[in-house]
C-alpha positions in Angstrom: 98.1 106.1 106.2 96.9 102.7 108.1 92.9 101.9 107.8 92.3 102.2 111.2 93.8 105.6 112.0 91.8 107.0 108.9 88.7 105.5 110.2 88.8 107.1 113.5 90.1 110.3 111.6 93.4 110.3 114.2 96.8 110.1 114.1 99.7 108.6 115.9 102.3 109.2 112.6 104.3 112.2 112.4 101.9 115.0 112.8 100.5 116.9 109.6 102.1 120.3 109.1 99.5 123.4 108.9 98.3 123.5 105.8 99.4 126.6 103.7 97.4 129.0 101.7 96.4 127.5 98.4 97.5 128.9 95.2 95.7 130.0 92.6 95.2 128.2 90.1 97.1 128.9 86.4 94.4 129.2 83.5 95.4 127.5 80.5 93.7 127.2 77.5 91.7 124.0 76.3 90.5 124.5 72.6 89.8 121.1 71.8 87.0 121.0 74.9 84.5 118.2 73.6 81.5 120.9 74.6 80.9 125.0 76.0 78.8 124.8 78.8 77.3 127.4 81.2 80.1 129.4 82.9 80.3 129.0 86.5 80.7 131.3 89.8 80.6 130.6 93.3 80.0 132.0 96.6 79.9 129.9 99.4 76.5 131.5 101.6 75.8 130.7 105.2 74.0 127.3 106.4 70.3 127.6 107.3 69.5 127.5 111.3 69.0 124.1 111.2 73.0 123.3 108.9 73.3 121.1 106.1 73.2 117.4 106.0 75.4 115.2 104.4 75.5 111.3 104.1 79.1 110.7 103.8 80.5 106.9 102.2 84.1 106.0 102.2 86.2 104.0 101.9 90.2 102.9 101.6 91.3 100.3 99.6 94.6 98.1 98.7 95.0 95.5 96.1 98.1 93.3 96.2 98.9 89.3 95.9 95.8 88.9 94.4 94.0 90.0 98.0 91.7 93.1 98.2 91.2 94.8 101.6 88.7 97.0 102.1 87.4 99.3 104.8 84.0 101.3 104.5 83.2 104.2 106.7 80.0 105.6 106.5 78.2 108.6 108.8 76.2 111.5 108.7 77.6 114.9 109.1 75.7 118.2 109.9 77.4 121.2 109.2 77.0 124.9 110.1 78.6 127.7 108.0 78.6 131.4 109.1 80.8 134.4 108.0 82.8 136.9 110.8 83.4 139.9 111.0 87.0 139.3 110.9 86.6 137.9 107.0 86.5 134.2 108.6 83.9 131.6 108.9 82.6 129.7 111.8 82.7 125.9 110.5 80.7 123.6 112.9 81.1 120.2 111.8 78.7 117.6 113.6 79.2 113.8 113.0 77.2 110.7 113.9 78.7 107.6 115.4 80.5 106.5 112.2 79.3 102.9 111.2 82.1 100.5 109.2 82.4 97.2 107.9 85.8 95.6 107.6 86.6 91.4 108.0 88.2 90.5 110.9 88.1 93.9 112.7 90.6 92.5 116.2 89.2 93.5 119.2 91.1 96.1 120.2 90.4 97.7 116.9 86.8 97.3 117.4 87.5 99.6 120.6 89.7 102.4 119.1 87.1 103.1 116.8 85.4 105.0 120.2 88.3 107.4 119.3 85.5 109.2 116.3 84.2 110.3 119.4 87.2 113.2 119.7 85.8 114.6 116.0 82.0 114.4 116.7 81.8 117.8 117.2 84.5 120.7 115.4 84.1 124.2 116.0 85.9 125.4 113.6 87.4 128.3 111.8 87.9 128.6 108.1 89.0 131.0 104.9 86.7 131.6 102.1 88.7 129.3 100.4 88.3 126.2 103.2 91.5 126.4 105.1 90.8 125.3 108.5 92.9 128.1 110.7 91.5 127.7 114.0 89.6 125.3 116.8 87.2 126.8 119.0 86.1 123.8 121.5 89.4 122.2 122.1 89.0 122.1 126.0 85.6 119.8 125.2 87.8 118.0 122.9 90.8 117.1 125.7 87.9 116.4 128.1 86.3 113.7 125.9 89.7 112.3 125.4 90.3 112.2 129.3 87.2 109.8 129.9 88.0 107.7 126.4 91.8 107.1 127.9 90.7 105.8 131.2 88.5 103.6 129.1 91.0 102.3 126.5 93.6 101.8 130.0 90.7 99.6 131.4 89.9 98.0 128.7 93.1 97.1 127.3 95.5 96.8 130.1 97.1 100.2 129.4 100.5 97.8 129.2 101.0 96.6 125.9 102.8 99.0 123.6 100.4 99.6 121.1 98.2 101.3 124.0 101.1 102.7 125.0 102.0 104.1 122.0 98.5 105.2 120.6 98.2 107.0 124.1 101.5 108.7 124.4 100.8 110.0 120.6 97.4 111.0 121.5 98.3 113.0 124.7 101.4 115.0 122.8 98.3 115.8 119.9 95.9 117.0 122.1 98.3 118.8 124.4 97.7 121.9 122.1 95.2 123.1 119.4 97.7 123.2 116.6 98.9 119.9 115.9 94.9 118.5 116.4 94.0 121.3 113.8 97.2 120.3 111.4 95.9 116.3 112.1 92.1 117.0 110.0 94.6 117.2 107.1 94.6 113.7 107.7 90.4 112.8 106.5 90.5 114.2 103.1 87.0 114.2 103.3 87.4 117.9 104.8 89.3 118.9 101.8 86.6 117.3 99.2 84.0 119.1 101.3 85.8 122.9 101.3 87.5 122.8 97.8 89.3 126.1 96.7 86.8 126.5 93.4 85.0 129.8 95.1 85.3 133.5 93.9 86.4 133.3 89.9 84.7 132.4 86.8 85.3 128.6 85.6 84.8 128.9 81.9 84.8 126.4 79.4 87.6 126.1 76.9 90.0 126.2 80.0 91.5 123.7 82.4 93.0 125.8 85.5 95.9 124.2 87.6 96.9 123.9 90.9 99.2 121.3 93.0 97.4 119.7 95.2 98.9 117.5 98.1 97.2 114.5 100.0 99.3 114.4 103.0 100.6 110.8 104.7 98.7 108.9 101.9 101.7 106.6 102.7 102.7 106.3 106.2 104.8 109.8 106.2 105.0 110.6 102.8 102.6 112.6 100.9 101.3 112.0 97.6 101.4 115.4 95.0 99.1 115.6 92.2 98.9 118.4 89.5 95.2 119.3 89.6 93.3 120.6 86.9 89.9 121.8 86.8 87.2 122.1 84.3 83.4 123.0 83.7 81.5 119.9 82.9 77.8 119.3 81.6 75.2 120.6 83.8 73.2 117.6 85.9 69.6 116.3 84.6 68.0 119.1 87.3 70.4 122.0 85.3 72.9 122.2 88.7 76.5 123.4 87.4 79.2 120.3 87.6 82.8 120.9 88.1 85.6 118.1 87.3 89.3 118.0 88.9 91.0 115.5 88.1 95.1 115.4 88.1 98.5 112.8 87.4 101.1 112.2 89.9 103.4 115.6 90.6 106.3 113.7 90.2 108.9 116.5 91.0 106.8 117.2 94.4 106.4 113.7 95.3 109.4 111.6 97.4 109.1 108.6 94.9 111.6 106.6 96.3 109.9 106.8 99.7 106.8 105.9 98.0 108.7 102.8 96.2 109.9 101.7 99.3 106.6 101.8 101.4 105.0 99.6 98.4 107.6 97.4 98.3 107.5 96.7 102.2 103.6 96.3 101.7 103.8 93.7 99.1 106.6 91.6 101.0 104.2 92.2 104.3 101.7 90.2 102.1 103.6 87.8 100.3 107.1 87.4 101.6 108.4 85.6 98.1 107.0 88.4 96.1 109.6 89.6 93.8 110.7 93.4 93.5 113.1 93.1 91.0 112.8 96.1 88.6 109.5 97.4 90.3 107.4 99.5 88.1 107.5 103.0 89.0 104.7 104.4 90.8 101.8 106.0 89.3 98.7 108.3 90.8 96.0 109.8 89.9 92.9 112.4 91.5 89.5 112.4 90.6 86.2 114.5 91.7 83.3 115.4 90.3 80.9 118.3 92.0 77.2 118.5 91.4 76.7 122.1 93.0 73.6 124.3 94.0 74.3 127.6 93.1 72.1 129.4 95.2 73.8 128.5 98.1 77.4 127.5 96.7 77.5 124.2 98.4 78.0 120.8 96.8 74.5 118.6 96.2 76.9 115.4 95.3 80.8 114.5 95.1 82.6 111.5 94.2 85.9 111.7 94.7 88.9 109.4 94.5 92.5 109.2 95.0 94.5 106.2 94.0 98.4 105.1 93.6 99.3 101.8 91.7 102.4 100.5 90.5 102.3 98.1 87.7 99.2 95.5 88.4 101.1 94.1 91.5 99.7 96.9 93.9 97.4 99.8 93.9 95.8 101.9 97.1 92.7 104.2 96.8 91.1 106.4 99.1 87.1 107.0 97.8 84.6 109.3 98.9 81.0 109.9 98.2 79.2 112.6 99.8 75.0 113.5 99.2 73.1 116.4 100.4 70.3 115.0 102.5 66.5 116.7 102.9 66.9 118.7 106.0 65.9 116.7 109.2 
């Protein structure tokens, strides 16, 4: 997906289907682990009154012709977690203004990035396992967007067909809750900050599998990885690590599409690039979770998520998230 429309966390492309119900992971053996460490078991426990605060760093990358583009979002997030009755969660997710750096940002970029202010505020509801499954505040939501599309017409015009387009795609999004919801699938920062790793036992001597899908990594394709996790050392302060990390699924993922939409980048760049006999594509997932116990909830991730083919292109998405002191 484009820089831009990551970095307000919106979408004009082909909306995100709902995301189904995870898995569960396969457990496969894994005798030739390099070390046993602590078993580990988590339950995700409600926020204090006051949430949890994050400082989230990210960024999305490509590398081609010997360029490297770069665009760094960075923000705070406060977050509120609290079980229902109903076997839910209530998930409010609270963002600062997002601060990014990027060269040459064009104007009109400069003021789509007032679009963050649609995701400021989530209410949300979630599984056990982090599926988001409902949104609680969407008439707030449609009523921020009324004042931000007056202010986009005004400030743009409102003639030019990329404000036409960005506002026709916005008004079908947010004409209901569902495709909004579906869109969050979109910042994979929310599925790096709910992963599905709560309820069993993660022992070591085992890597257990899942398929994992980051959806519109390119355009409308989605990249598929085959996930494993596995228990890693325990941090310097004793706090239980967990590793997934995963190859390219390719039997899930379209490669040709994915082919294509690197070929048509690299000409984009350089139009005398050759792409005879391309080198097929390759991807990999990484994170690594520093976790508190106690509470269930990550103290530290890095996370990344990168496709390449050959040394003549490569795209990575790369997250790093730190539990802050509470304010």
């Amino acid at each position: 997906m484009s820089n831009l429309i990551t970095l307000v966390e919106v979408t004009t492309l082909p909306a995100a289907s709902p995301a189904l119900p995870p898995a569960p992971r396969r457990a496969v053996p894994y005798p030739h682990a390099a070390a046993q460490h602590p078993p580990v078991r988590l339950t995700r426990q409600p926020t204090p009154p006051t949430g949890l605060r994050y400082a989230l760093a990210s960024y999305w990358e490509v590398r081609q012709a010997g360029q490297v583009r770069r665009t760094t979002l960075t923000k705070t997030l406060t977050l509120h977690w609290q079980p229902l009755p109903s076997g839910l969660a209530r998930f409010s997710y609270y963002a600062a203004a997002p601060a990014f750096q990027q060269p040459e940002v064009p104007s009109l970029e400069r003021i789509l990035l007032r679009l963050a202010d649609l995701y400021q505020h989530l209410e949300l509801r979630a599984t056990a396992a982090g599926q988001l499954v409902g949104l609680d505040n969407f008439a707030a939501i449609t009523q921020t967007w009324a004042g931000l599309r007056a202010e986009l017409r005004a400030r743009s015009g409102g003639d030019d067909e990329l404000t036409q387009a960005l506002m026709t795609g916005l008004d079908a999004q947010l004409a209901e809750p569902g495709p909004l919801l579906a869109s969050l699938r979109l910042d994979y920062a929310f599925a790096f900050l709910l992963p599905d790793v709560y309820g069993p036992r993660w022992e070591s001597g085992w890597r257990y599998e899942q398929t994992r899908a980051f959806p519109h990594f390119f355009t409308d394709t989605d990249l598929w990885v085959s996930e494993q996790l596995e228990v890693g050392p325990p941090t310097a302060a004793g706090y239980p690590t967990l590793h997934l990390r995963g190859p390219l699924d390719a039997v899930r993922t379209d490669l040709a599409a994915v082919a294509q939409q690197i070929g048509a980048e690299r000409l984009a760049a350089d139009p005398a690039a050759d792409l005879t006999d391309p080198p097929l594509p390759q991807a990999r997932c990484e994170a690594t979770y520093a976790l508190d116990p106690a509470t269930g909830w990550p103290l530290a991730l890095d996370a990344s998520v990168r496709c390449w083919a050959g040394d003549s292109y490569s795209k990575e998405y790369f997250l790093r998230l730190e539990q802050l002191p509470p304010a």
